[in-house]
TIKOLNU-329395 format. One record per residue (C-alpha): residue in three letters; x negated, y, z; residue number from 1. Coordinates in steps of 0.05 Angstrom, whole numbers, plus 5000, padded with zeros to 4 digits. Last residue first. Layout:
+------+------+------+------+-----+
: type :   c1 :   c2 :   c3 : seq :
+------+------+------+------+-----+
:  Ala :    X :    Y :    Z : NUM :
...
+------+------+------+------+-----+
//
This chain:
+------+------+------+------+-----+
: type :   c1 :   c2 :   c3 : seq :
+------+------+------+------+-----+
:  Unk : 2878 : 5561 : 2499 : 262 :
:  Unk : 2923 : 5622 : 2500 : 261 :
:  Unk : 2941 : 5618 : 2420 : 260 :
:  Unk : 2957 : 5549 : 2430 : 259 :
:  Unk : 3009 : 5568 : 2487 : 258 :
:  Unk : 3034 : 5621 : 2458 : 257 :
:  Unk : 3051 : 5577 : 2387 : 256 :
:  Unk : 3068 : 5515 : 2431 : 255 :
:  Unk : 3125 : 5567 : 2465 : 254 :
:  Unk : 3143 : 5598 : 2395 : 253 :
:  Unk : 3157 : 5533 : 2362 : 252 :
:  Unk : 3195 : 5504 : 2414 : 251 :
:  Unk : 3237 : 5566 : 2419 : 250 :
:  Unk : 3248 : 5559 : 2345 : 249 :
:  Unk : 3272 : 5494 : 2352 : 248 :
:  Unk : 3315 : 5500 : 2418 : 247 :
:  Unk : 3352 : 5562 : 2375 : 246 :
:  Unk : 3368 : 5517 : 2317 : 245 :
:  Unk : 3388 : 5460 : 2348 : 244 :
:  Unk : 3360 : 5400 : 2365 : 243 :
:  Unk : 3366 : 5330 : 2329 : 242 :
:  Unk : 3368 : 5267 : 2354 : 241 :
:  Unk : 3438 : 5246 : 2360 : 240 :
:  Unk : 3453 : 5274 : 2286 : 239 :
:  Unk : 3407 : 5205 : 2268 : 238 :
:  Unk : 3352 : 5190 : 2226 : 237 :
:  Unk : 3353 : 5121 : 2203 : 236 :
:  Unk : 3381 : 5142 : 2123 : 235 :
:  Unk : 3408 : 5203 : 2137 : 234 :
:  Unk : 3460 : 5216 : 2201 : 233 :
:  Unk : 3512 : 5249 : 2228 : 232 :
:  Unk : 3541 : 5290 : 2181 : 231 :
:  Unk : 3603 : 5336 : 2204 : 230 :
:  Unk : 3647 : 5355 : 2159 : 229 :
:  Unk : 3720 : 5383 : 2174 : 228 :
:  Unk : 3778 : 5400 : 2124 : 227 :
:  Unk : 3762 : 5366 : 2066 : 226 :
:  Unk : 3826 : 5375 : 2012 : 225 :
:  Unk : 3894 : 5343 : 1995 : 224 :
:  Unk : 3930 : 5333 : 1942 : 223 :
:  Unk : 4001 : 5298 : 1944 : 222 :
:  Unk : 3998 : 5236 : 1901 : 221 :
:  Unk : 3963 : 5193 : 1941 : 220 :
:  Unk : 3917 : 5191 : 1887 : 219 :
:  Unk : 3909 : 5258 : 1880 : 218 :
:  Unk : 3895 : 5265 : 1966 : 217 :
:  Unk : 3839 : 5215 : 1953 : 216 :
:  Unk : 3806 : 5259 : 1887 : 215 :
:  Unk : 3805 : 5312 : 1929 : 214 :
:  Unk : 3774 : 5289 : 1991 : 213 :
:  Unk : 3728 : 5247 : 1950 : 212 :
:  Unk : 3716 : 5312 : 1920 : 211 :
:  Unk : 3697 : 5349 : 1983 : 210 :
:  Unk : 3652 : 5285 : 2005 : 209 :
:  Unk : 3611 : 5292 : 1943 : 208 :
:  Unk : 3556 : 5249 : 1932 : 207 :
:  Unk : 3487 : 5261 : 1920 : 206 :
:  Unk : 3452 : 5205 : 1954 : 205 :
:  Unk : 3502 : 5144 : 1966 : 204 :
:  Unk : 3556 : 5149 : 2015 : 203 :
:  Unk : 3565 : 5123 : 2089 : 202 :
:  Unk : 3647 : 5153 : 2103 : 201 :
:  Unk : 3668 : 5162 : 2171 : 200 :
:  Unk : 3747 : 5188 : 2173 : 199 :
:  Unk : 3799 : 5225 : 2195 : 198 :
:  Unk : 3866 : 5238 : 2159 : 197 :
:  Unk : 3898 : 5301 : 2178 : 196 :
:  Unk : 3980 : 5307 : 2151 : 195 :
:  Unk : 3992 : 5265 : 2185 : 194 :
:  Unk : 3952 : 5238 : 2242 : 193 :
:  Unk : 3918 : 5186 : 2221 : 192 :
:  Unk : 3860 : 5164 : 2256 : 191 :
:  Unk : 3791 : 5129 : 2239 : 190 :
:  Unk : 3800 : 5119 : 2167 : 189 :
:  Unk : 3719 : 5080 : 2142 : 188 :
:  Unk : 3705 : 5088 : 2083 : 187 :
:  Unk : 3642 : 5045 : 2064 : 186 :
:  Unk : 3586 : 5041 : 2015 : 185 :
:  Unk : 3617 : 5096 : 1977 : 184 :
:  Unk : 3571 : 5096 : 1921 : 183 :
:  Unk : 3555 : 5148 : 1867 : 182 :
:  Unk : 3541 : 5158 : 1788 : 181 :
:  Unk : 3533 : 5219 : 1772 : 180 :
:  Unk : 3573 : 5270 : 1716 : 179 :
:  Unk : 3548 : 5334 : 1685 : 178 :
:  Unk : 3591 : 5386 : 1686 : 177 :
:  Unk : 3623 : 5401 : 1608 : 176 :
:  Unk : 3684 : 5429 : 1639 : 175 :
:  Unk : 3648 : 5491 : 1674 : 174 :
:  Unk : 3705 : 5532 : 1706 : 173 :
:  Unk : 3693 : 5613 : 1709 : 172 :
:  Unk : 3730 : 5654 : 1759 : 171 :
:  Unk : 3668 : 5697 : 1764 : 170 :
:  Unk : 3659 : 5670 : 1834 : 169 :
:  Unk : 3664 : 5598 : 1798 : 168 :
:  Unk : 3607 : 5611 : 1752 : 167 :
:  Unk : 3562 : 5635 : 1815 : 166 :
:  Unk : 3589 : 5571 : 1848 : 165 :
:  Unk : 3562 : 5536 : 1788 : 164 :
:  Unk : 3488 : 5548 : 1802 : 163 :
:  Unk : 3450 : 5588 : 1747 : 162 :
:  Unk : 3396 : 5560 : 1703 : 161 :
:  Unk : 3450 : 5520 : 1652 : 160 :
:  Unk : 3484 : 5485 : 1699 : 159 :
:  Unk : 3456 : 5480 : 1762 : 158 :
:  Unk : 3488 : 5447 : 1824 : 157 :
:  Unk : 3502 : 5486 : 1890 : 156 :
:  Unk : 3574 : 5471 : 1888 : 155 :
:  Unk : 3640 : 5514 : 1887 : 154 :
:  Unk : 3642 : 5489 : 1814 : 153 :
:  Unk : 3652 : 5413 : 1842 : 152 :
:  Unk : 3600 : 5364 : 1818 : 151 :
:  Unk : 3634 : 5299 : 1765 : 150 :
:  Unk : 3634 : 5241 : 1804 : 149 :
:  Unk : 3628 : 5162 : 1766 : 148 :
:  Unk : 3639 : 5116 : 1823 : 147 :
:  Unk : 3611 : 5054 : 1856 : 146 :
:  Unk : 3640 : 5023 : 1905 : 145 :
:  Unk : 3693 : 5035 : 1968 : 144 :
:  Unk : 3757 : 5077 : 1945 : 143 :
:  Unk : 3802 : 5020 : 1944 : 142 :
:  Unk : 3789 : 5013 : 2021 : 141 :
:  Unk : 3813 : 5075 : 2027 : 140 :
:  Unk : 3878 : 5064 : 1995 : 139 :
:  Unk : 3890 : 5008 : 2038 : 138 :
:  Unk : 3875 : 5050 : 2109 : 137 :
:  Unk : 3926 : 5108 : 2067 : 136 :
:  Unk : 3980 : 5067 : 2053 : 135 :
:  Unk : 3976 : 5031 : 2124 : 134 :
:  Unk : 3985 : 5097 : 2155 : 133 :
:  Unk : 4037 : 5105 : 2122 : 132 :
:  Unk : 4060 : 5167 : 2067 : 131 :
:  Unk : 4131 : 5197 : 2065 : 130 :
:  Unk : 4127 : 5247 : 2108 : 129 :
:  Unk : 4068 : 5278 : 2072 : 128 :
:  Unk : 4111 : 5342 : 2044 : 127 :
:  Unk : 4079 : 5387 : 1991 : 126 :
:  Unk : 4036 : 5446 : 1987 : 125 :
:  Unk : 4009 : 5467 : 1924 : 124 :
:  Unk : 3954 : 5520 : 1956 : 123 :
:  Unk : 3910 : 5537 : 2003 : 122 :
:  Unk : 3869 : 5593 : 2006 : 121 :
:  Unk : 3788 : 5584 : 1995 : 120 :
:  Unk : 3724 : 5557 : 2033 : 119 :
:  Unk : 3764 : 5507 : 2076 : 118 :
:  Unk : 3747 : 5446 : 2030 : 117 :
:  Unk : 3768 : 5428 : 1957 : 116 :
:  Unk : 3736 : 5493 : 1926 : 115 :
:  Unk : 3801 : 5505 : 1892 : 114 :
:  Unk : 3849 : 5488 : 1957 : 113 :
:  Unk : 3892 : 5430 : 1955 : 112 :
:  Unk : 3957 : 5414 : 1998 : 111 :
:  Unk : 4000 : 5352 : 2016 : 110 :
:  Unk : 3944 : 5317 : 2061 : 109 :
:  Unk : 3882 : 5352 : 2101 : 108 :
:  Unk : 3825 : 5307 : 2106 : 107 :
:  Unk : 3779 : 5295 : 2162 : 106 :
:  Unk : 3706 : 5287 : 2189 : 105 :
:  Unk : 3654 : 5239 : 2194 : 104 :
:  Unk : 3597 : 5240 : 2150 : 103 :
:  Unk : 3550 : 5181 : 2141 : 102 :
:  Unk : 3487 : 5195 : 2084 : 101 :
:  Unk : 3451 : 5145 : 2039 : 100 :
:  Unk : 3364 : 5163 : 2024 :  99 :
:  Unk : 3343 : 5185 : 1964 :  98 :
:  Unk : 3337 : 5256 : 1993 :  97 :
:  Unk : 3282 : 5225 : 2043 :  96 :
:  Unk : 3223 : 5201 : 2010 :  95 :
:  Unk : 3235 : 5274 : 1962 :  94 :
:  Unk : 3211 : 5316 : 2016 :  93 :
:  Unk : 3146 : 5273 : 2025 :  92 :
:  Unk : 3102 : 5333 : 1993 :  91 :
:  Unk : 3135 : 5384 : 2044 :  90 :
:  Unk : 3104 : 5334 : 2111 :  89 :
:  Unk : 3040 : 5377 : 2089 :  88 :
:  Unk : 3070 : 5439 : 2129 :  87 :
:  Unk : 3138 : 5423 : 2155 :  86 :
:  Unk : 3198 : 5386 : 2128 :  85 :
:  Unk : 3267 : 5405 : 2154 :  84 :
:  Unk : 3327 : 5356 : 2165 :  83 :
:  Unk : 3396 : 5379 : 2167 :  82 :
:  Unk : 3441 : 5333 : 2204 :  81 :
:  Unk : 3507 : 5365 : 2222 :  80 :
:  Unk : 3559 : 5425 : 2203 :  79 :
:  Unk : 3596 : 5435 : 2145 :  78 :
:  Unk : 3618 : 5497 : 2116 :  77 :
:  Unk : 3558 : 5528 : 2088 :  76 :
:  Unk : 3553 : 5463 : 2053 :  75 :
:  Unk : 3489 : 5411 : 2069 :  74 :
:  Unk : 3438 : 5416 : 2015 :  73 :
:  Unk : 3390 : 5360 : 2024 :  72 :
:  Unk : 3309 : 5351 : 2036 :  71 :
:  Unk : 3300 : 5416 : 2071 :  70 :
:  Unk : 3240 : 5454 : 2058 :  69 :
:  Unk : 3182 : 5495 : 2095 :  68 :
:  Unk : 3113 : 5512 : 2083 :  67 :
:  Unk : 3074 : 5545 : 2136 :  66 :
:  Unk : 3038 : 5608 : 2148 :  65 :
:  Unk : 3023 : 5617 : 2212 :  64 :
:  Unk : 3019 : 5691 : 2245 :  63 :
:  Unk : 3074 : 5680 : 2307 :  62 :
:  Unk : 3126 : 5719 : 2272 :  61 :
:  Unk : 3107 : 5677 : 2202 :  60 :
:  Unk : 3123 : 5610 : 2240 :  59 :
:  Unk : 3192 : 5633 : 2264 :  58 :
:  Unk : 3202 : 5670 : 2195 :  57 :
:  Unk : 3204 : 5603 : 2163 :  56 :
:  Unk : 3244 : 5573 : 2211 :  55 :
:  Unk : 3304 : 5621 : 2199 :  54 :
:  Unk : 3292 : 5621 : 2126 :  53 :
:  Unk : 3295 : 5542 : 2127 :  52 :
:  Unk : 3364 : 5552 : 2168 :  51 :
:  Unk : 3393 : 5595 : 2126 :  50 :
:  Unk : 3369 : 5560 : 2071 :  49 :
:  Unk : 3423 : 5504 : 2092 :  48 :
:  Unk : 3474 : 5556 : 2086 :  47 :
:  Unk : 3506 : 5575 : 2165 :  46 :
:  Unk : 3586 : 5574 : 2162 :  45 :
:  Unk : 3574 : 5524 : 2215 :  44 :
:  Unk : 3508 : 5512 : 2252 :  43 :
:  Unk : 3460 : 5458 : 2228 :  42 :
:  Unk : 3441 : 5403 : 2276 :  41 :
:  Unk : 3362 : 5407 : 2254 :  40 :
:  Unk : 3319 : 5343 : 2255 :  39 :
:  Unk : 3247 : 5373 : 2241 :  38 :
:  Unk : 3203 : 5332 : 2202 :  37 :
:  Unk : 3125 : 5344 : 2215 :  36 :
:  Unk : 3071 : 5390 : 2194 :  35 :
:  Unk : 3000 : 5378 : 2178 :  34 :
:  Unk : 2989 : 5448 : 2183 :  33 :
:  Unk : 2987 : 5442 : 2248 :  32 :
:  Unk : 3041 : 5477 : 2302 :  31 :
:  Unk : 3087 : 5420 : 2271 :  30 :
:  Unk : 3049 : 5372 : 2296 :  29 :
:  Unk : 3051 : 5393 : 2375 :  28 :
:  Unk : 3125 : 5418 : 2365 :  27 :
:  Unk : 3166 : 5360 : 2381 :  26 :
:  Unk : 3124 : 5339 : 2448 :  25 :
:  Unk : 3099 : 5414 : 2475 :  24 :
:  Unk : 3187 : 5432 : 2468 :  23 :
:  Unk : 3193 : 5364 : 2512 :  22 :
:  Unk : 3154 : 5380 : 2566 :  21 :
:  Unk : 3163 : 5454 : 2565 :  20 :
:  Unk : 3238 : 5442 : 2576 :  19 :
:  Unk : 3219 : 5402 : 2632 :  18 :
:  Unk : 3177 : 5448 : 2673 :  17 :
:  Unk : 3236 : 5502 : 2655 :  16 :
:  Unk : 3287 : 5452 : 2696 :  15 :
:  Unk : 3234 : 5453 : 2758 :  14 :
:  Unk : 3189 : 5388 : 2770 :  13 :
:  Unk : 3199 : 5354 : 2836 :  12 :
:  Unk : 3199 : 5271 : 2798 :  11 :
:  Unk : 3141 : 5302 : 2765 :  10 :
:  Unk : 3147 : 5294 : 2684 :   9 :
:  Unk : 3103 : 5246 : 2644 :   8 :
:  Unk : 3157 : 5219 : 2612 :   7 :
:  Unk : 3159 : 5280 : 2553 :   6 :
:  Unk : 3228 : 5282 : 2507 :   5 :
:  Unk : 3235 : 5257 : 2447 :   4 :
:  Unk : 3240 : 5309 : 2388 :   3 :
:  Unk : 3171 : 5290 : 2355 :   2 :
:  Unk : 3201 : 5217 : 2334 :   1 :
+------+------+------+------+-----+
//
């Protein structure tokens, strides 16, 4: 991976010696037009275009002109593993949105929003007193296979050449959505403390986690919705070795300056 850092480093060198290091070592192929995959920890309330505009205007500030794509939307309100291709490394875009996702994050119990996460008010709140813990670890465990998921309208998806959460800003609701099949490899409750359930779920490509969130609290019989989302990895390529936005484009501009120089 291009976002280790250098070894060659002198036992005396300076903290800025070392930030060279390893900005030289994830940016040396992106630089090219080859390109690389960049493992982005995307910010919250940030869309995942965001971040591909961001980078994008990195390389055109410095005079390149590079292609650049993301290989899975990751909601504005989410945070976690966003992974940019580069240059030629556009073409194998589609390698990794096949891949399964992890998520951790949590569920709030006895209410429901209309976007099922933290992008509108809540509402239809009800009391959770009555729910286990062990209700909750068994109904999870239910939830694990393969499931037919119909695309929230606050969603990205298209449906008919516009995106539903344009319908759904209109106060439109799409019935007709089309339906995937998924798989919740495993769902994993890590805590429960009422009326937040937290969790690690490893899903299938194109799921959900917003209406598993739903769909868990309407089973429970009190609603609920996603309250936190974090993803942490896709396929092999883990949260733990990504940068964030800022180090990226400061990589980018240092081997930029420092190509240009040479």
């Amino acid at each position: 991976m291009k976002y280790e850092k250098a070894v060659s480093i002198n036992i005396d060198t300076r903290f800025f010696g070392k930030q060279i290091a390893w900005m030289n070592s994830i940016t040396e192929s992106i630089i090219h037009e080859e390109g690389d995959f960049l493992l982005i920890d995307k910010p919250f309330d940030w869309t995942s275009f965001d971040v591909v505009a961001k980078i994008r205007n990195t390389f055109k500030g410095v005079g390149l002109k590079r292609k650049v794509g993301h290989s899975g939307t990751l909601d504005p309100k989410a945070t976690g593993l966003l992974i940019l291709a580069t240059g030629r490394k556009t073409k194998e875009i589609s390698s990794l949105e096949v891949l399964d996702k992890v998520y951790d994050g949590a569920f709030k119990l006895g209410v429901m929003t209309e976007s099922h996460d933290i992008e509108t008010s809540e509402y239809g709140h009800c009391s959770v007193e009555h729910l286990t813990e062990m209700q909750i670890r068994a109904l999870a465990a239910e939830f694990e296979g393969t499931h037919l998921q119909q695309p929230p309208m606050h969603s990205a998806a298209w449906h008919n050449g516009k995106r539903l959460y344009a319908h759904a800003r209109k106060g439109e609701v799409i019935k007709e959505r089309k339906v995937k099949e998924i798989v919740i490899h495993c769902f994993e409750v890590t805590r429960v403390e009422l009326p937040m359930v937290y969790f690690v779920l490893h899903v299938s490509k194109g799921s959900y986690i917003r209406v598993i969130a739903h769909e868990f609290g309407a089973a429970l019989g009190v609603g609920g919705y996603l309250a936190s989302l974090r993803r942490i990895s896709v396929g092999s390529y883990q949260l733990s070795s990504s940068k964030s936005v800022t180090e990226t484009i400061e990589a980018i501009l240092l081997q930029a300056s420092t190509t240009s120089s040479v």
